[in-house]
C-alpha positions as semicolon CSV with decimal commas, in nm:
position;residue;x (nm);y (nm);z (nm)
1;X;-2,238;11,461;4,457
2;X;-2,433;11,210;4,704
3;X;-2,234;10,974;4,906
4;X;-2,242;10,637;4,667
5;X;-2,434;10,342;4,877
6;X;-2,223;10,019;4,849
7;X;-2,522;9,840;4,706
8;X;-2,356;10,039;4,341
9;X;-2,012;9,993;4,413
10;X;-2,073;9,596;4,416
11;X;-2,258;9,652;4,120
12;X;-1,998;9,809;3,914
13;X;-1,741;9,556;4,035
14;X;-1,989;9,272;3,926
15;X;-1,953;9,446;3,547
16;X;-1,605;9,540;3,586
17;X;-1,487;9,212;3,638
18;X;-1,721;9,027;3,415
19;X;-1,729;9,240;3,144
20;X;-2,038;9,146;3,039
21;X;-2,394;9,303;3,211
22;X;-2,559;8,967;3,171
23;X;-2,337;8,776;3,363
24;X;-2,254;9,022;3,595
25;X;-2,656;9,030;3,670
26;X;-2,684;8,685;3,695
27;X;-2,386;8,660;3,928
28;X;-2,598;8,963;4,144
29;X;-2,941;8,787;4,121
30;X;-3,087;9,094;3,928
31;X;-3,214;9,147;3,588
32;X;-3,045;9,332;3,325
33;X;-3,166;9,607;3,265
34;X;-3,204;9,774;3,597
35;X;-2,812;9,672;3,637
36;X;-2,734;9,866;3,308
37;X;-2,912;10,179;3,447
38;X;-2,768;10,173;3,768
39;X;-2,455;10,235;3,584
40;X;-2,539;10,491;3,350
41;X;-2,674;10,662;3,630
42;X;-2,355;10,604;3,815
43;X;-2,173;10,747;3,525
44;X;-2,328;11,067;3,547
45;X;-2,327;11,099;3,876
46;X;-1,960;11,062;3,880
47;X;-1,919;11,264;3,574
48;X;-1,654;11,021;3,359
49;X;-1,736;10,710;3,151
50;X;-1,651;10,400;3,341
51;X;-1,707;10,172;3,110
52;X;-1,682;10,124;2,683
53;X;-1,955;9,945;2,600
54;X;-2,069;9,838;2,211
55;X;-2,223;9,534;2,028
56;X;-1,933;9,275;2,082
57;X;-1,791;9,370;2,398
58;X;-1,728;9,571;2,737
59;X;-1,384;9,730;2,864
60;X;-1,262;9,911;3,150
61;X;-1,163;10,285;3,026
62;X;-0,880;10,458;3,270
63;X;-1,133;10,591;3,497
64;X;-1,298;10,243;3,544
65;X;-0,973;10,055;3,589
66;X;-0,861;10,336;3,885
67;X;-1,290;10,321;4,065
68;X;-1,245;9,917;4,056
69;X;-0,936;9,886;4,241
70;X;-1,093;10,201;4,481
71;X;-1,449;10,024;4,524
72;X;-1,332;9,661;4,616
73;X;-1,103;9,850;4,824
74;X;-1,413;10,005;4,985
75;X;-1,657;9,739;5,015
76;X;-1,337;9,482;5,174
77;X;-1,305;9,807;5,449
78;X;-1,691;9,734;5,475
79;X;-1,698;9,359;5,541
80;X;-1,367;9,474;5,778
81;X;-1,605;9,680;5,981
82;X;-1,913;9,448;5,988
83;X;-1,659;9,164;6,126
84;X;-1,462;9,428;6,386
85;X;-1,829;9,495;6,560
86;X;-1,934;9,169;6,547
87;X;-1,664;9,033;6,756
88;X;-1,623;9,383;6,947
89;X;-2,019;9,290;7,044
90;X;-1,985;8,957;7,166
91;X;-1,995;8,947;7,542
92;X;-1,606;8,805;7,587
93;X;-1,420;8,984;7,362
94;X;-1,074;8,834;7,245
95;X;-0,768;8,985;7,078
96;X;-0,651;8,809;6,759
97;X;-0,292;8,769;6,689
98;X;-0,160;8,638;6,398
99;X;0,196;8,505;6,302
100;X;0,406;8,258;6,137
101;X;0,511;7,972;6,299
102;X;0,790;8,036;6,510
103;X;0,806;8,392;6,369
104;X;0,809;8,574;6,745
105;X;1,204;8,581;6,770
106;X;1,120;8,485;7,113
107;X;0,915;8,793;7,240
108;X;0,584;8,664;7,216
109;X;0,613;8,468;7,555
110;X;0,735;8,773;7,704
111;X;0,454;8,944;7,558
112;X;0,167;8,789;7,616
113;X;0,296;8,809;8,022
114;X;0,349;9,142;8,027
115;X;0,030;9,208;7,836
116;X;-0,193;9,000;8,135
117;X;-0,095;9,255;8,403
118;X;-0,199;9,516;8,206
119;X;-0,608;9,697;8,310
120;X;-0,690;9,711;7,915
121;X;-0,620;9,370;7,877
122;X;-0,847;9,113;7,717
123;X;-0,761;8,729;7,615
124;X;-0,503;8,651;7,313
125;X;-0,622;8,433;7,068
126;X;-0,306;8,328;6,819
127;X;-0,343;8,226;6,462
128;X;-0,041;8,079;6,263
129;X;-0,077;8,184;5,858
130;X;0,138;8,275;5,584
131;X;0,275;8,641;5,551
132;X;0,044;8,738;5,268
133;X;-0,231;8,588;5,504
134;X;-0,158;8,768;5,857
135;X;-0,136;9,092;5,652
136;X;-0,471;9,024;5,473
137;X;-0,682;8,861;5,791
138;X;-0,593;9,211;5,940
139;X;-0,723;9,420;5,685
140;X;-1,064;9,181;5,673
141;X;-1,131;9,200;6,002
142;X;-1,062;8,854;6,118
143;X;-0,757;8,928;6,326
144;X;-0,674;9,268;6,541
145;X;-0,304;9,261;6,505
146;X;-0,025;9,097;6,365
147;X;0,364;8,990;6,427
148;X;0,529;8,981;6,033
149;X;0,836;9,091;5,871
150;X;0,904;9,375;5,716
151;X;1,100;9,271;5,383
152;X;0,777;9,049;5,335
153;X;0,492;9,176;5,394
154;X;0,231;9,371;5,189
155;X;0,131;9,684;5,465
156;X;-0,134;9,827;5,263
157;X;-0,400;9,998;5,492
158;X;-0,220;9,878;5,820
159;X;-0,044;10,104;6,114
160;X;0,291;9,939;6,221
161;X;0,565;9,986;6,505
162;X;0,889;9,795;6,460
163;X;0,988;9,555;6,722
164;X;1,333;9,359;6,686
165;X;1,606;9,406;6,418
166;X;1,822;9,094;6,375
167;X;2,101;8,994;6,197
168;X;2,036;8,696;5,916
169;X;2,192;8,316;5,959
170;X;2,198;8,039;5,719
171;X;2,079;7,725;5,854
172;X;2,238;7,382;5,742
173;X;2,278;7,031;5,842
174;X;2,575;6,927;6,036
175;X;2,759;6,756;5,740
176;X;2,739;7,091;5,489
177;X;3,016;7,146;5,397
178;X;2,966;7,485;5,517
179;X;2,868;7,415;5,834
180;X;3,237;7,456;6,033
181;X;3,252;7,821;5,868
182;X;3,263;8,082;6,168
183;X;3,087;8,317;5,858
184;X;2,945;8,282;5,525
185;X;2,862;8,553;5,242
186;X;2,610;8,523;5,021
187;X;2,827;8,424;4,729
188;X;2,845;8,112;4,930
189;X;2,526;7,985;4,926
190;X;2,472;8,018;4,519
191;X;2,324;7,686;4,373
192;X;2,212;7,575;4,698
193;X;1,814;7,538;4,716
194;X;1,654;7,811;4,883
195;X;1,273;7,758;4,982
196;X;1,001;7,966;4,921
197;X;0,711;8,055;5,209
198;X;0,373;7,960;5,089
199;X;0,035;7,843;5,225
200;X;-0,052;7,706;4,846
201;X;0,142;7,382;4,703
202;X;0,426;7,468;4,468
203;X;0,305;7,527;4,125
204;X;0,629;7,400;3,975
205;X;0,788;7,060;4,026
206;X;1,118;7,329;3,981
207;X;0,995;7,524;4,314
208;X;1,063;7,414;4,688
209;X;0,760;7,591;4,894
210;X;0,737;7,544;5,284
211;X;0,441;7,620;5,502
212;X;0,603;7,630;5,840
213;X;0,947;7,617;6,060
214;X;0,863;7,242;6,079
215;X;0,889;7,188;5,727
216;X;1,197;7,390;5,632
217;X;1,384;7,267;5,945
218;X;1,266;6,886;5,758
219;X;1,403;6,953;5,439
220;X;1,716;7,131;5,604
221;X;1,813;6,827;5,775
222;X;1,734;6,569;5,474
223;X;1,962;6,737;5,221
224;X;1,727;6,941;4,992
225;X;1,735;7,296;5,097
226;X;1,940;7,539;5,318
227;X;1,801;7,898;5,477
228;X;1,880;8,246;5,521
229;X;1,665;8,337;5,808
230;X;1,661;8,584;6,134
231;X;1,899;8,458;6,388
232;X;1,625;8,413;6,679
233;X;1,589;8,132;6,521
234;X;1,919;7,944;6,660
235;X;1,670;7,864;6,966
236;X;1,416;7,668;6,759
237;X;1,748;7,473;6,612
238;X;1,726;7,057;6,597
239;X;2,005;6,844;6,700
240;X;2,114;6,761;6,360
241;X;2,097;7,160;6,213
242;X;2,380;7,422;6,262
243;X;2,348;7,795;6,177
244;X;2,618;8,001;6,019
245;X;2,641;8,383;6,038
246;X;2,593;8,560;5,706
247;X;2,778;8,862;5,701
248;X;2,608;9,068;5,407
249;X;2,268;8,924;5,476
250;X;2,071;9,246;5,505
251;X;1,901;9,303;5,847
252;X;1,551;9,142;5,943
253;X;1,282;9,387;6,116
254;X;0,997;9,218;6,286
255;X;0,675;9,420;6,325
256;X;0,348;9,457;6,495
257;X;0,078;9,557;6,270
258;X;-0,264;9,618;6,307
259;X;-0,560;9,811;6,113
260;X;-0,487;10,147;5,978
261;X;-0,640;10,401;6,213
262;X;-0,762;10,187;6,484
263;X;-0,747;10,294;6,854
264;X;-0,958;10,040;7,080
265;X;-0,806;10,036;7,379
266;X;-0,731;9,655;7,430
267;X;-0,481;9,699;7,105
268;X;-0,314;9,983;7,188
269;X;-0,244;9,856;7,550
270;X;-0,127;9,540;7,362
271;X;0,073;9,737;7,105
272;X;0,239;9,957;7,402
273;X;0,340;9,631;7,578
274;X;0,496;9,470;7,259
275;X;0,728;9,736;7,223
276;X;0,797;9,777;7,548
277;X;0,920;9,421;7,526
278;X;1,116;9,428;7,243
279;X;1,282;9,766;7,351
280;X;1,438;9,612;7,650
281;X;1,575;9,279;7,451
282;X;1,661;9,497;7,171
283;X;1,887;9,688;7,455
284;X;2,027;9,372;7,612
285;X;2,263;9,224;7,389
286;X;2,444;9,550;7,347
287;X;2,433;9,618;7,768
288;X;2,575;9,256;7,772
289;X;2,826;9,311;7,501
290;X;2,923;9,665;7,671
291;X;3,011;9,473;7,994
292;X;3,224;9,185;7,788
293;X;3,410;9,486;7,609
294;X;3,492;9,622;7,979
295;X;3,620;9,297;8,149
296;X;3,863;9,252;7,861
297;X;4,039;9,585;7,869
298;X;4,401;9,561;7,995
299;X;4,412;9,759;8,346
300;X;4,658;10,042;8,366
C-alpha cells in the first residue's frame, strides 16, 4: 500500500469525531461527497471497514477507534515537525525549557551555568506550565526539553534521563499542630486538605487546585491546605511555613525530557550538562554524610 498523505488522515479524523460526513465536511470546507469517497477509498486501501455507516447514524468499528487515536497521533508529530524547523530556521536559535514553578530542586541555576561554557550551546528560554502542559508543549513542538516529575507526568513519545531523587516533606504552618514532629507518616496527614496541581480552575467547590509554589505556599500559611512535596523545596520555605519529614512518603524523581528520538546537538549538549549536574549534587549529600559518620566514630 501507498504511503497515506495527511491531507486523508485529517479527513478521517474530521468523520471520526463528528460522526456525521456533513458536518465533518463543513468543519473541512469541502463538499460531501468527495469527503465520503475519500473514505471509501481509504477503506480499501487499508483493507478493513473504518467506519459503520447507515440511514440514522455513523460509528467507529474497532479498526476505526485504534486508526483515530494512530492518525491524530500522526498529524500532532506533523505540526511537531513544522514548529521544530521553523524555530530551528530562524537566524538565533533558542532552546526552550519548560518547568513548574520552582520545580528545579535547585539545579537549574547550576545548569544553565554549566550549560554557557559549553561549544554546542545556544540561549535558554524558560517557560513555567503545568505538568500535563510541559509534557504536551514538548511533544507539539513548542518547547525542546523539559524538567517534570516522574510520578506525574504523561511521557508518551518523549526520551528521558533522571536527574535528582529526593525524599518527600510535608509542608505546614508554624502553629500545626504537627509542625514540632521531628517525622510524620502518612497516617498523619488524613483529613487534612491536600491540593491538587492544575492550570484550569477547580471544577468543584469540594476541590482545592493550585497553579504555582506561590499559591500553595498561600494557602499553606492561611490554614486551608498542607503538602507532601520533594524536600528541595525547604529552600523556597516562607517565614511562617515549616516542613516535616515524611517517612513512608515514596521517593520523588525529577527528569529531563525532551522529544522522542531527537539528537540536535544544542539538546544533547544541554541534556549531557543536566546530568552532569545533578550527578555531582546527587553524590554530595552522601560524601557529606560519609565524612559526619567518620568524625563521630570513637578513636581506638
Amino acid at each position: 500500500m501507498d504511503r497515506l498523505q495527511t491531507r486523508e488522515l485529517a479527513y478521517f479524523v474530521a468523520v471520526a469525531e463528528e460522526l456525521h460526513f456533513g458536518r465533518a465536511a463543513e468543519r473541512l470546507g469541502i463538499a460531501q461527497p468527495p469527503l465520503s469517497r475519500a473514505i471509501s477509498r481509504l477503506e480499501r486501501r487499508m483493507g478493513v471497514p473504518l467506519l459503520e455507516r447507515n440511514s440514522r447514524k455513523v460509528t467507529l468499528t474497532p479498526a476505526g477507534e485504534v486508526f483515530l487515536t494512530e492518525s491524530r497521533r500522526a498529524l500532532d508529530a506533523v505540526d511537531a515537525a513544522v514548529r521544530r524547523a521553523q524555530r530551528a530556521g530562524r537566524p538565533a536559535s533558542r532552546l526552550v525549557l519548560v518547568m513548574k514553578a520552582g520545580g528545579d530542586c535547585g539545579l537549574l541555576p547550576d545548569i544553565l551555568a554549566a550549560y554557557r561554557t559549553v561549544p554546542d550551546a545556544i540561549p535558554v528560554d524558560i517557560v513555567l506550565c503545568s505538568a500535563h502542559e510541559r509534557a504536551q508543549m514538548i511533544r507539539d513542538g513548542r518547547a525542546d526539553v523539559g524538567l517534570l516529575h516522574r510520578s506525574n507526568a504523561d511521557l508518551t513519545g518523549l526520551d528521558t534521563e533522571d536527574l535528582l531523587t529526593e525524599d518527600q516533606v510535608v509542608v505546614l504552618p508554624h502553629n500545626h499542630h504537627l509542625a514540632d514532629r521531628a517525622s510524620v507518616r502518612l497516617a498523619d496527614l488524613e483529613g487534612e486538605t491536600m491540593p491538587h496541581w492544575s492550570a484550569d480552575p477547580p471544577n468543584s467547590p469540594d476541590r482545592l487546585s493550585v497553579r504555582d509554589v506561590g499559591q500553595l505556599m498561600q494557602l499553606i500559611a492561611l490554614g486551608r491546605a498542607v503538602a507532601v512535596v520533594p524536600a528541595s523545596v525547604r529552600g523556597q520555605l516562607r517565614d511562617d511555613l515549616t516542613c516535616v519529614p515524611v517517612t513512608d512518603a515514596p521517593p520523588t524523581t525529577l527528569l529531563l525530557a525532551w522529544p522522542q528520538g531527537h539528537r540536535a546537538s544544542a539538546l544533547a549538549a544541554f541534556v549531557r550538562t543536566a546530568t552532569t549536574i545533578a550527578a555531582h549534587r546527587q553524590q554530595t549529600p552522601s560524601r557529606i554524610k560519609r565524612r559526619r559518620m567518620h568524625a563521630t566514630q570513637p578513636s581506638t
